[in-house]
MMTF fields as JSON, N, C-alpha, C and O atoms, coordinates in Angstrom:
{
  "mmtfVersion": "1.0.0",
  "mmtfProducer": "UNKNOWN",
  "numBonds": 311,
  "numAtoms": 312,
  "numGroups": 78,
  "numChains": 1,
  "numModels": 1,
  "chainsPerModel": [1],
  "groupsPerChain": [78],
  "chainIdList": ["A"],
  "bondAtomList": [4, 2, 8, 6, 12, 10, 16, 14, 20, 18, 24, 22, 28, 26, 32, 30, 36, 34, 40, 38, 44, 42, 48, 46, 52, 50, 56, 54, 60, 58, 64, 62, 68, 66, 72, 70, 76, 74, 80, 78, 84, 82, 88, 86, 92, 90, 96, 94, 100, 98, 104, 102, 108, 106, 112, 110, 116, 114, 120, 118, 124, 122, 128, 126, 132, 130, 136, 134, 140, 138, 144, 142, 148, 146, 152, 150, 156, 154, 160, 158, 164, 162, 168, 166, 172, 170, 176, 174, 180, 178, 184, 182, 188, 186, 192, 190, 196, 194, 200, 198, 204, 202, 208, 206, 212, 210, 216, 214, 220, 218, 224, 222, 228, 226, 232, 230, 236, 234, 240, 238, 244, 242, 248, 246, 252, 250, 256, 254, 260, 258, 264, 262, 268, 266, 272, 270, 276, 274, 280, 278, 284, 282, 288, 286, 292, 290, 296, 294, 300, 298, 304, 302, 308, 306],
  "bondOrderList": [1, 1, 1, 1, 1, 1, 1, 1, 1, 1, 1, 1, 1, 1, 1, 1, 1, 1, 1, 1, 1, 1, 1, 1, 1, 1, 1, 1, 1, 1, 1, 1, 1, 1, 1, 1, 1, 1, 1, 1, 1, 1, 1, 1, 1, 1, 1, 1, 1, 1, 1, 1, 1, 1, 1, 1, 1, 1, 1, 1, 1, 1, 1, 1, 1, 1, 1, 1, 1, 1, 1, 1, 1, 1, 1, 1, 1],
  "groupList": [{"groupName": "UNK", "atomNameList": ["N", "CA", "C", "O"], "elementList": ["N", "C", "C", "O"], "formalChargeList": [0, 0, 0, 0], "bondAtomList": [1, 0, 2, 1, 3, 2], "bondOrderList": [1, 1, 2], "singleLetterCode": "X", "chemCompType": "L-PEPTIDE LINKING"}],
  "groupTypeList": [0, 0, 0, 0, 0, 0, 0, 0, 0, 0, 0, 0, 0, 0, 0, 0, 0, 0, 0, 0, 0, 0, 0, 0, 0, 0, 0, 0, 0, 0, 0, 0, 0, 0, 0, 0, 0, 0, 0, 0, 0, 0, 0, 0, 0, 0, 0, 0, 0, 0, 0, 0, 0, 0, 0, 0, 0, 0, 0, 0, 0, 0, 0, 0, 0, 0, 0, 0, 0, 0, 0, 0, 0, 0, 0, 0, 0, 0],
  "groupIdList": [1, 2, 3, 4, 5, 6, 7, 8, 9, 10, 11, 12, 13, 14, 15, 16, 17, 18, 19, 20, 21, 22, 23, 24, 25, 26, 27, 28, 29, 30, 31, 32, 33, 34, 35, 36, 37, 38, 39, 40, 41, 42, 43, 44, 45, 46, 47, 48, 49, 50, 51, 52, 53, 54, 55, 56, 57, 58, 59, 60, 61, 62, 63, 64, 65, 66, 67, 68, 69, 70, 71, 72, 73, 74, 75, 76, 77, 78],
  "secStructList": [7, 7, 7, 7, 7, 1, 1, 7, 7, 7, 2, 2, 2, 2, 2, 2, 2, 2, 2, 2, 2, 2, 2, 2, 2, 2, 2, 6, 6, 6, 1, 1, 7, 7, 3, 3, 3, 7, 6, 6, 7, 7, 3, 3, 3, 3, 6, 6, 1, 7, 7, 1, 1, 1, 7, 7, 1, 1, 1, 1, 7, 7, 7, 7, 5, 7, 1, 1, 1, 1, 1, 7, 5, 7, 7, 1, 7, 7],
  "xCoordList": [48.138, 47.115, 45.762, 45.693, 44.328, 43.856, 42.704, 42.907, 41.389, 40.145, 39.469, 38.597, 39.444, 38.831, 37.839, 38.143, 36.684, 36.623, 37.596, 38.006, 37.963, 38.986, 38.44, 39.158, 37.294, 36.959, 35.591, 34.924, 35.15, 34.406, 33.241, 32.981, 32.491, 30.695, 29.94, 30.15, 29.111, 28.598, 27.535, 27.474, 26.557, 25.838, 24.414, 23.665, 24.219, 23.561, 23.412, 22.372, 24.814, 24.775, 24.239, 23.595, 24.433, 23.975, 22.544, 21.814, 21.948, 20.681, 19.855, 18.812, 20.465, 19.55, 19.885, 19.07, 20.446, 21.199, 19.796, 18.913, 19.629, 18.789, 17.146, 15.951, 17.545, 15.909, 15.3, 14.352, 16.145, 15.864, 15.696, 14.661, 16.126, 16.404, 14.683, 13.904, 14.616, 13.441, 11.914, 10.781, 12.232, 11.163, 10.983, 9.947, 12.128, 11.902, 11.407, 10.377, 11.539, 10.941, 9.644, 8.73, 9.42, 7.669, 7.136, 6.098, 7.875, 6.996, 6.901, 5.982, 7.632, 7.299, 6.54, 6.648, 6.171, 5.503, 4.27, 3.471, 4.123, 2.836, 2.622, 1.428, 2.986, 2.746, 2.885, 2.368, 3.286, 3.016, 1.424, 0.913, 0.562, -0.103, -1.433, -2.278, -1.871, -2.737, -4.528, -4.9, -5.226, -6.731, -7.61, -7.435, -8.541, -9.681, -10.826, -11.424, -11.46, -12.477, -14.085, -14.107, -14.907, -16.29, -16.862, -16.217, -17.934, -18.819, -18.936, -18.909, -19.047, -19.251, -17.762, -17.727, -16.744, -15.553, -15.018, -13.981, -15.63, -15.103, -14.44, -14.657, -13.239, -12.04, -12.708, -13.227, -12.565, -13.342, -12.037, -12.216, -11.121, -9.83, -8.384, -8.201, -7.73, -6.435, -6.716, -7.327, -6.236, -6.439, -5.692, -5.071, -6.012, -5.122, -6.149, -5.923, -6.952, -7.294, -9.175, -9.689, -9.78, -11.137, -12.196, -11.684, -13.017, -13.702, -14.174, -14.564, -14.104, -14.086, -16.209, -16.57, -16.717, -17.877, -19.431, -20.577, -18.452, -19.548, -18.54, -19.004, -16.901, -17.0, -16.63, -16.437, -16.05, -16.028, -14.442, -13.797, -13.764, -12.425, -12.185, -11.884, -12.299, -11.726, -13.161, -13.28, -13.835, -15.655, -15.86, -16.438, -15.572, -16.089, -16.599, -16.257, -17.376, -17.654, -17.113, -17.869, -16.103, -14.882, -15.706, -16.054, -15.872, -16.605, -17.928, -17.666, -19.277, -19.912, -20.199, -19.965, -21.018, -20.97, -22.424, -23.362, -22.593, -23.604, -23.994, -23.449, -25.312, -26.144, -26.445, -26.736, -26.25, -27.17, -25.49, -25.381, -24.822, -23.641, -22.523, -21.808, -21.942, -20.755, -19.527, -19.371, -18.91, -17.313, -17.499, -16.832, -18.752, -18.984, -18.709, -19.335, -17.812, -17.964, -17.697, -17.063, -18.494, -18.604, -17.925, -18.08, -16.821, -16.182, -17.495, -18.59, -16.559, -17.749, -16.529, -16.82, -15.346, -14.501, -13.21, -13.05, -12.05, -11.121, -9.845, -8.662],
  "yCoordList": [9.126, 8.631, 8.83, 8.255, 9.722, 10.111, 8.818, 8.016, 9.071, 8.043, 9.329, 9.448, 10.33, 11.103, 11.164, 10.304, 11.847, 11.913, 12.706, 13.741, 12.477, 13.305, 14.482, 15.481, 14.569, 16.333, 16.404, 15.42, 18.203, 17.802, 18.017, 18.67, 17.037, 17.111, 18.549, 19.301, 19.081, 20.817, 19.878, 18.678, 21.292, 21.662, 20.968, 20.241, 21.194, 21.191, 19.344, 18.722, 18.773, 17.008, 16.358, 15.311, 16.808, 16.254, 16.914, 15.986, 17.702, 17.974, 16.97, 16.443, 16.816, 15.804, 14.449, 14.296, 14.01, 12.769, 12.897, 12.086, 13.586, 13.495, 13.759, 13.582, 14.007, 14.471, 13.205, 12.629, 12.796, 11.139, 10.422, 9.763, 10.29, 8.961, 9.672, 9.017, 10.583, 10.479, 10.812, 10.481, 11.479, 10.438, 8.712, 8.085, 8.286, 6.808, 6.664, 6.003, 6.862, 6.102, 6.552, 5.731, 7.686, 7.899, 7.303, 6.836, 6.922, 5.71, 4.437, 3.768, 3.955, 2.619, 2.895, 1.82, 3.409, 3.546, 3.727, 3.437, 4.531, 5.217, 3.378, 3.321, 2.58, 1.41, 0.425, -0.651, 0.398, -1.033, -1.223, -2.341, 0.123, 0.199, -0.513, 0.181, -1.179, -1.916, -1.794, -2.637, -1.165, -1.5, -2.241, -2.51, -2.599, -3.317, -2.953, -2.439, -2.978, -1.678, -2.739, -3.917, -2.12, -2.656, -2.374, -1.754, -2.889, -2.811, -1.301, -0.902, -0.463, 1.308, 1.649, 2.532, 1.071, 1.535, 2.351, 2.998, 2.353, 2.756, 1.792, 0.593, 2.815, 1.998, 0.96, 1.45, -0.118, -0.333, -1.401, -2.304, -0.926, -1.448, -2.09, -1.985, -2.685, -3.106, -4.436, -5.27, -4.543, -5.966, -7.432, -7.279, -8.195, -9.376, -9.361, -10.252, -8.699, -8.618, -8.98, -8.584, -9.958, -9.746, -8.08, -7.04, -7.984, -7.03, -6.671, -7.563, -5.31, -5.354, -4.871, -4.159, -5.016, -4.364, -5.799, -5.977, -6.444, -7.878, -9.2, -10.282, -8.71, -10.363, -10.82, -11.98, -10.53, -11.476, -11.507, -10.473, -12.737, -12.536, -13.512, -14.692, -13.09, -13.797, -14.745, -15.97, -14.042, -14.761, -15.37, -16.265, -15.582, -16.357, -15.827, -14.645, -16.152, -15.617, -15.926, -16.614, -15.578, -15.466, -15.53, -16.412, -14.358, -14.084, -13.446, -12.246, -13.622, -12.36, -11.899, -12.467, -10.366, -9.514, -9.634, -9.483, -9.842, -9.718, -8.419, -7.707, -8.047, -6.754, -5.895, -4.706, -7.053, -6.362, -5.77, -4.6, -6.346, -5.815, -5.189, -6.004, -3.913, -3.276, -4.239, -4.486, -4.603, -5.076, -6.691, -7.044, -7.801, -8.419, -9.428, -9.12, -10.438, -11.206, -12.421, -12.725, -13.302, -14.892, -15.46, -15.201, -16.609, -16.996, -18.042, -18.594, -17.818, -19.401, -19.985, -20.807, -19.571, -20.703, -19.834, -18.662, -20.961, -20.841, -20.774, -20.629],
  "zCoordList": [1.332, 0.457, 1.145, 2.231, 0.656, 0.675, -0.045, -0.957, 0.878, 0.008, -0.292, 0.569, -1.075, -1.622, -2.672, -3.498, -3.06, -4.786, -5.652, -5.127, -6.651, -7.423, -7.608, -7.566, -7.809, -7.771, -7.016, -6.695, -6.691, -5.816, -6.658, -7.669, -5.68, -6.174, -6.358, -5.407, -7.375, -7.365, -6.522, -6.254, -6.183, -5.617, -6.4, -5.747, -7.453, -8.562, -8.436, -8.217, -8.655, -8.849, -7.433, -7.488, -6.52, -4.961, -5.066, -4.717, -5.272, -5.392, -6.075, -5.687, -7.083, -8.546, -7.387, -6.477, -7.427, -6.457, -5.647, -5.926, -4.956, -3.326, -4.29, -4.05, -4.849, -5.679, -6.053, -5.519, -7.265, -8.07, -6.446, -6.542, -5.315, -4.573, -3.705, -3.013, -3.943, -3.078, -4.101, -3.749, -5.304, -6.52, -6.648, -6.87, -6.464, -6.625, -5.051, -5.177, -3.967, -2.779, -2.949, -2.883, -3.149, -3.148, -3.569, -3.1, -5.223, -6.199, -5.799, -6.272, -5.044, -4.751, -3.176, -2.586, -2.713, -1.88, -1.763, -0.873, -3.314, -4.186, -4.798, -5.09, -4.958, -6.061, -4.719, -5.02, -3.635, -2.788, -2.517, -2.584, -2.16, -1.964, -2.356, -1.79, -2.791, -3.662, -3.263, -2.447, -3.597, -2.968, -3.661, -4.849, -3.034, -3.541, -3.91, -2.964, -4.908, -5.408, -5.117, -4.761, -5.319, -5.131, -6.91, -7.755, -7.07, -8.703, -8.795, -9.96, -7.974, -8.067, -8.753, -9.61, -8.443, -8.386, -7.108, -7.252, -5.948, -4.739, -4.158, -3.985, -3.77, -2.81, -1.362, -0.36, -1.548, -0.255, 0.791, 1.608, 0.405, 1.823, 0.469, -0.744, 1.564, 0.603, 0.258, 0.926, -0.789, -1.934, -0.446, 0.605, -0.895, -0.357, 0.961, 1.78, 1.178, 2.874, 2.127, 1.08, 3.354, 3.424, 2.923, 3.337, 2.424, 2.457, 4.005, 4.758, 4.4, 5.541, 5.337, 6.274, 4.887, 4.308, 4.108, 4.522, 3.246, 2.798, 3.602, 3.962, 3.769, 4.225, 3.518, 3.882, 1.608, 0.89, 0.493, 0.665, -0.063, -0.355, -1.728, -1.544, -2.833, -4.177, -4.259, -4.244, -4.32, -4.497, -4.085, -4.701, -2.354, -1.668, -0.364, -0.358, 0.975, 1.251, 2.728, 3.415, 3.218, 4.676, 5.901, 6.686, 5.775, 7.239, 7.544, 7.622, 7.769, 8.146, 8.838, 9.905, 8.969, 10.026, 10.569, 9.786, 11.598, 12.367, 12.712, 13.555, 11.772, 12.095, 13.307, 13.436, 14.278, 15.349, 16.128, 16.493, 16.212, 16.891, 16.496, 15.913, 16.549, 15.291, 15.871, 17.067, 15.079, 15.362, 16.046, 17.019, 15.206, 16.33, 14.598, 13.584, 14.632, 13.082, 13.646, 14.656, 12.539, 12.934, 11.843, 10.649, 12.603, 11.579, 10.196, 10.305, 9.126, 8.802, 7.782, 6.914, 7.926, 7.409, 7.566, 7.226, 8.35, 8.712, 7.416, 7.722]
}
């Protein structure tokens, strides 16, 4: 007794098989992605995260950036 398939798979059905499974991973990979747009409609980082730009998150205002120094941010609410 044999764990076999009863007949064998073409060439043609394992292709479509591997095709569909890697259309669907792209798409959800293509759709986790989520960004956050600005009033222009430019992408300006991923949704759920601070603006990395103004500082602001769901109309409020997180953190800001201090002008005089690049990469230098002051909290103003935890």
């Amino acid at each position: 007794m044999t764990f076999s398939p009863p007949k064998k798979a073409s060439k043609v059905q394992t292709g479509q098989r591997h095709g569909k499974w890697l259309f669907e991973k792209c798409r959800k990979v293509k759709n986790s992605v989520v960004l956050q747009y600005d009033e222009a409609g430019n992408a300006t980082g991923l949704a759920h995260f601070a603006s990395p730009v103004t500082g602001m998150y769901r109309g409020r205002q997180v953190y800001k950036i201090n002008g005089s120094k690049k990469n230098k941010v002051t909290t103003v609410r935890a």
